[in-house]
C-alpha positions as CSV (number, residue, x, y, z in Angstrom):
1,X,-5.6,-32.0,28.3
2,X,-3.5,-33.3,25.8
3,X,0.4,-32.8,26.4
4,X,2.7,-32.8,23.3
5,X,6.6,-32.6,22.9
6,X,8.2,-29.8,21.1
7,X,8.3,-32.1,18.3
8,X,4.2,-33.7,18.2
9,X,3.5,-29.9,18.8
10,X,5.0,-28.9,15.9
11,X,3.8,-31.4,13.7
12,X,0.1,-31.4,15.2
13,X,0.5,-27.2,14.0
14,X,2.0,-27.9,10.9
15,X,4.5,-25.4,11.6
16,X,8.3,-26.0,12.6
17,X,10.1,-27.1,16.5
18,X,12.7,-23.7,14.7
19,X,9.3,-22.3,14.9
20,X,7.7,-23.0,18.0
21,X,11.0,-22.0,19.5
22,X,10.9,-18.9,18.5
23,X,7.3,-17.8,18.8
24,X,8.0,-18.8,22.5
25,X,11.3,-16.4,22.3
26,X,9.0,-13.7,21.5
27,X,6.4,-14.2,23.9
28,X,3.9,-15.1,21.7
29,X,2.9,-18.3,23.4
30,X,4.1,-19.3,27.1
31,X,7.2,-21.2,28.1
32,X,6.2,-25.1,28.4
33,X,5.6,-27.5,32.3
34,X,9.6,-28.4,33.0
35,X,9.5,-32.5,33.7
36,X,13.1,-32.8,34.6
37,X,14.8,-32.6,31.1
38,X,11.3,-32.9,28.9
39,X,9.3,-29.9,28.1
40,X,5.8,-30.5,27.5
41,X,3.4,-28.3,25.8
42,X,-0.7,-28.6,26.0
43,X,-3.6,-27.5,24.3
44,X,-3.1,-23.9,25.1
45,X,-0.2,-24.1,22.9
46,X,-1.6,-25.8,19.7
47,X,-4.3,-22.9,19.4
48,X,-2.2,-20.1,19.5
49,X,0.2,-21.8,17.4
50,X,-2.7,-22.4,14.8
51,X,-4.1,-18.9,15.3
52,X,-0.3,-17.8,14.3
53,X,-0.6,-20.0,11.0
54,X,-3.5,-18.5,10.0
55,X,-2.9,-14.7,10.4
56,X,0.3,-15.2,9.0
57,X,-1.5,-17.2,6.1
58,X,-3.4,-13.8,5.9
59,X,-0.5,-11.5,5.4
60,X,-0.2,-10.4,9.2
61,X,3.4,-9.1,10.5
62,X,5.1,-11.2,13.8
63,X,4.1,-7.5,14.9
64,X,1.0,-7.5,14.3
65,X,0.3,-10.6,15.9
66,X,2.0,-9.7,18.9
67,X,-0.3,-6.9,19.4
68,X,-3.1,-8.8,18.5
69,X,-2.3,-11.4,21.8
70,X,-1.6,-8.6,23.9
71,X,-4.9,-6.3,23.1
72,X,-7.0,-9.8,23.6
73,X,-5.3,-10.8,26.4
74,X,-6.4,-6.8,27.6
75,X,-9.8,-7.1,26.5
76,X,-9.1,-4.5,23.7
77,X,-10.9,-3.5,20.7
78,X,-11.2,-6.8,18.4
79,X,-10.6,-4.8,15.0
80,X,-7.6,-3.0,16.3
81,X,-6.4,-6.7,17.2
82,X,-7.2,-8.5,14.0
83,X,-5.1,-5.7,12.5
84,X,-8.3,-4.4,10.4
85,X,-6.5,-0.5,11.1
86,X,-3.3,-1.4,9.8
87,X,-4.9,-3.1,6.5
88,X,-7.1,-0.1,5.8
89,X,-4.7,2.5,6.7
90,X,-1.5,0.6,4.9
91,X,-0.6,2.5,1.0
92,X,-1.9,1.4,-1.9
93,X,1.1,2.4,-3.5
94,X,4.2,0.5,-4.1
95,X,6.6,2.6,-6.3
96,X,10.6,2.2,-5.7
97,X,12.3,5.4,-3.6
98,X,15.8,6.4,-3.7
99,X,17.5,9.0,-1.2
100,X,20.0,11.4,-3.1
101,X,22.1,14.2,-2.3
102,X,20.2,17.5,-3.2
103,X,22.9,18.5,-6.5
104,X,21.9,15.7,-7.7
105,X,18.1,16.4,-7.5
106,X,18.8,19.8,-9.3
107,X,20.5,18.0,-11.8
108,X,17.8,15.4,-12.2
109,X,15.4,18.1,-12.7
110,X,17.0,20.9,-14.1
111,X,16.4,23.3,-11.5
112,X,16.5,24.2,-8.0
113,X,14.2,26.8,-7.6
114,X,12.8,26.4,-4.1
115,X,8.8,27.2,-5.4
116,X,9.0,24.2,-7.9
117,X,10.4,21.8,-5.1
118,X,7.9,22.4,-2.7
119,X,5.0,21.9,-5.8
120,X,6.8,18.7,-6.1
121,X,7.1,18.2,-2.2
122,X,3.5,18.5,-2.4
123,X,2.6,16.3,-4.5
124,X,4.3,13.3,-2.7
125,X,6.9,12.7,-5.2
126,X,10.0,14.1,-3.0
127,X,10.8,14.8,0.5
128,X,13.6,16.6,2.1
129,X,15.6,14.1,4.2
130,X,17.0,15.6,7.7
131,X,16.6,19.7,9.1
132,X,19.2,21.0,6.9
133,X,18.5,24.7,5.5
134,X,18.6,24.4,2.5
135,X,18.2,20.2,2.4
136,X,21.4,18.7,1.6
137,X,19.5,15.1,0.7
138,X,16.4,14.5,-0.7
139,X,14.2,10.9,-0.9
140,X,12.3,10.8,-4.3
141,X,9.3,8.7,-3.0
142,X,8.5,8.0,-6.7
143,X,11.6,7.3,-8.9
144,X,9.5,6.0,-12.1
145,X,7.6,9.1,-12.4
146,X,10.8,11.4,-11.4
147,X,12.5,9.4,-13.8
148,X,9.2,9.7,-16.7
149,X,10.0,13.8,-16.0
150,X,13.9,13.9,-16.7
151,X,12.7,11.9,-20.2
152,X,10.4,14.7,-20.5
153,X,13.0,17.7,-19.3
154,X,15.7,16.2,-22.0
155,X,13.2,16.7,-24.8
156,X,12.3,20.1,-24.1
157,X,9.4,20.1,-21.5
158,X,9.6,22.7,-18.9
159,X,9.2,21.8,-15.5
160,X,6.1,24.1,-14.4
161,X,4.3,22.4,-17.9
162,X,4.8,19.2,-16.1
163,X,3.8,20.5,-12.5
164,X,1.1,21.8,-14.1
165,X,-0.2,18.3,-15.7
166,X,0.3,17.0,-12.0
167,X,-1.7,18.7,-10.0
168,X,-4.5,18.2,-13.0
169,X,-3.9,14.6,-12.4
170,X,-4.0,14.6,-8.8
171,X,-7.4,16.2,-9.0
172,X,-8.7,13.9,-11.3
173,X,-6.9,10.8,-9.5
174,X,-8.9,12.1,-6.4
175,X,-12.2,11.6,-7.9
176,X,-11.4,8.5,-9.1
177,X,-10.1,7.5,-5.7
178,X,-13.6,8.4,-4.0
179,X,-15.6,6.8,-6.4
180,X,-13.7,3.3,-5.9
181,X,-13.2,3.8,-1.9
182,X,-17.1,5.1,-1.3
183,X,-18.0,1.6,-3.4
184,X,-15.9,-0.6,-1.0
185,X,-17.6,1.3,1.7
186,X,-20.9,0.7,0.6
187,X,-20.0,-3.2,-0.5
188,X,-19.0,-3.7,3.2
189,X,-21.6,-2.4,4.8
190,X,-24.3,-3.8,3.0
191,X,-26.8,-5.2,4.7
192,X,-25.2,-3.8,8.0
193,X,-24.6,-0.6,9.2
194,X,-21.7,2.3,8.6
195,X,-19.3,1.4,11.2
196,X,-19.6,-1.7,11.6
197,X,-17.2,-3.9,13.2
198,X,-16.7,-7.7,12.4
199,X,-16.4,-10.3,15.1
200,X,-14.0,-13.1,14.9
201,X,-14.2,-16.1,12.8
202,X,-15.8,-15.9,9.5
203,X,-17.0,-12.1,9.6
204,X,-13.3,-11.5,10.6
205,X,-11.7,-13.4,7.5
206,X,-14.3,-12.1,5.4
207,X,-13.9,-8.8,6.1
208,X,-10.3,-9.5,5.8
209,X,-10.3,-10.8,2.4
210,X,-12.2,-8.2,1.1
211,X,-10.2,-5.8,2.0
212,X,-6.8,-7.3,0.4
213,X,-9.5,-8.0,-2.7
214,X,-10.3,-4.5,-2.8
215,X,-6.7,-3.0,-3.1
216,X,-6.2,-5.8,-6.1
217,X,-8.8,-5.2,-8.0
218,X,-8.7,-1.4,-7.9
219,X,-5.5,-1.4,-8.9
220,X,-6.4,-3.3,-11.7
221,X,-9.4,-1.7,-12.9
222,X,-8.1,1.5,-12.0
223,X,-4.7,1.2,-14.1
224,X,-6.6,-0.4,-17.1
225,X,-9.5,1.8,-17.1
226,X,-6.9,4.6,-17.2
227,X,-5.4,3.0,-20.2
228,X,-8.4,2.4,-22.1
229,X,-9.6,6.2,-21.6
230,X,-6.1,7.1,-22.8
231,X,-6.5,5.2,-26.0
232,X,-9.8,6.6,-26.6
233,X,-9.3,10.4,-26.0
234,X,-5.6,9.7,-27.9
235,X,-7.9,9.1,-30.6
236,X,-10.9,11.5,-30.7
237,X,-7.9,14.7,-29.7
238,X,-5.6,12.8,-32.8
239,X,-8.8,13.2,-35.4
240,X,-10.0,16.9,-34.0
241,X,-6.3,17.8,-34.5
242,X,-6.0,16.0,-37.8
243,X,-9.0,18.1,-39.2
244,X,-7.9,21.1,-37.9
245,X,-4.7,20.5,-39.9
246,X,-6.7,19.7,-43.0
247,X,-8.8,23.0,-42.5
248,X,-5.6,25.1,-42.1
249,X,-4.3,23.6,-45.4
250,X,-7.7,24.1,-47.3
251,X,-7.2,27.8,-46.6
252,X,-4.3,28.0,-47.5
253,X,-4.8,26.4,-50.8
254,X,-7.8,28.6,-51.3
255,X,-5.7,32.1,-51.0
């Protein structure tokens, strides 16, 4: 067995002594032999400090990692311990929140009837904050799109219009939702079998990478697909309202 000091540990890694130090204050790898003064670390050591490395490299939490030690260390499931759950089950969305006091929600929005809060509560774009009756705060979970319906409200677009338009979106969102999710599923299991699990090593970092590829790219197709069906039906609804102006004014040049 090879033996190392902190520092040829750390450098064999390619991590930091700062580092080793505190993985070891967290339990992730065990305390080094005591030689009098010198601690010395073996081969143990290097491999969990290179395993570190790499789930770290692959976006893992100190958390995750933790549990991932203590689950193999248990003889527990292997996905659970790469963290696969958490990856799968983390949100794909990433919008800003902001916690404010509930007269200032009513002012935001124009109203505070309790029927249109809950459509929005529903929704997923505010939650009441505490078991106050009524709430005395409020977390808007999406500011942009709070913010996108003030704009609106200032103009002259009533609220339930707006609610309205949501829960048409939501619906539609859904759909497009399945359609992407069902397509990773199949892309995964291709050539396997629905449910399977991947072992570690390569099946492990594959699996891994295409799930962190997946949430990327449907972002991206899904926002610029959006935005390309937008210009299109902008246009086709612009001409059929266009020539239904034209018509009205034909009449009313003909009478």
């Amino acid at each position: 067995m090879t033996e190392y000091r902190i520092d040829d540990l750390a450098r064999a890694a390619g991590t930091t002594t700062r580092n080793v130090r505190g993985y070891q204050d967290r339990g992730l790898i065990p305390p080094p032999v005591r030689r009098g003064r010198i601690a010395i670390y073996g081969d143990e050591h290097l491999t969990k400090l290179r395993v570190i490395n790499d789930l770290l490299a692959r976006g893992f939490t100190m958390t995750h990692i933790g549990d991932f030690f203590k689950r193999v260390q248990t003889g527990g499931d292997i996905a659970e311990s790469l963290g696969l759950r958490e990856v799968v089950s983390a949100p794909w969305s990433q919008t800003a929140t902001a916690t404010v006091s509930a007269d200032e929600l009513y002012e935001r929005l124009n109203t505070s009837d309790p029927k249109l809060l809950d459509e929005l509560r529903g929704f997923g774009l505010i939650e009441p904050v505490g078991t106050d009756v009524p709430p005395a705060q409020y977390e808007i979970k999406d500011v942009e799109t709070i913010e996108a319906y003030q704009r609106l409200l200032k103009i002259g677009v009533p609220l339930p219009y707006l609610l309205g338009m949501q829960a048409q979106l939501d619906e539609d969102m859904s759909l497009a939702a399945t359609t992407l999710v069902t397509a990773g599923r199949r892309a995964i299991t291709e050539g396997r079998f629905d449910g399977w699990i991947p072992e570690e090593g390569a099946e492990s970092d594959w699996a891994s990478k295409f799930l962190a590829e997946l949430r990327s790219t449907g972002r991206v197709a899904a926002h610029n697909t959006l935005y390309r069906a937008l210009d299109r039906e902008l246009a086709r609804q612009l001409d059929d309202y266009l020539s239904i102006a034209r018509s009205r004014r034909e009449s009313r040049g003909a009478e």
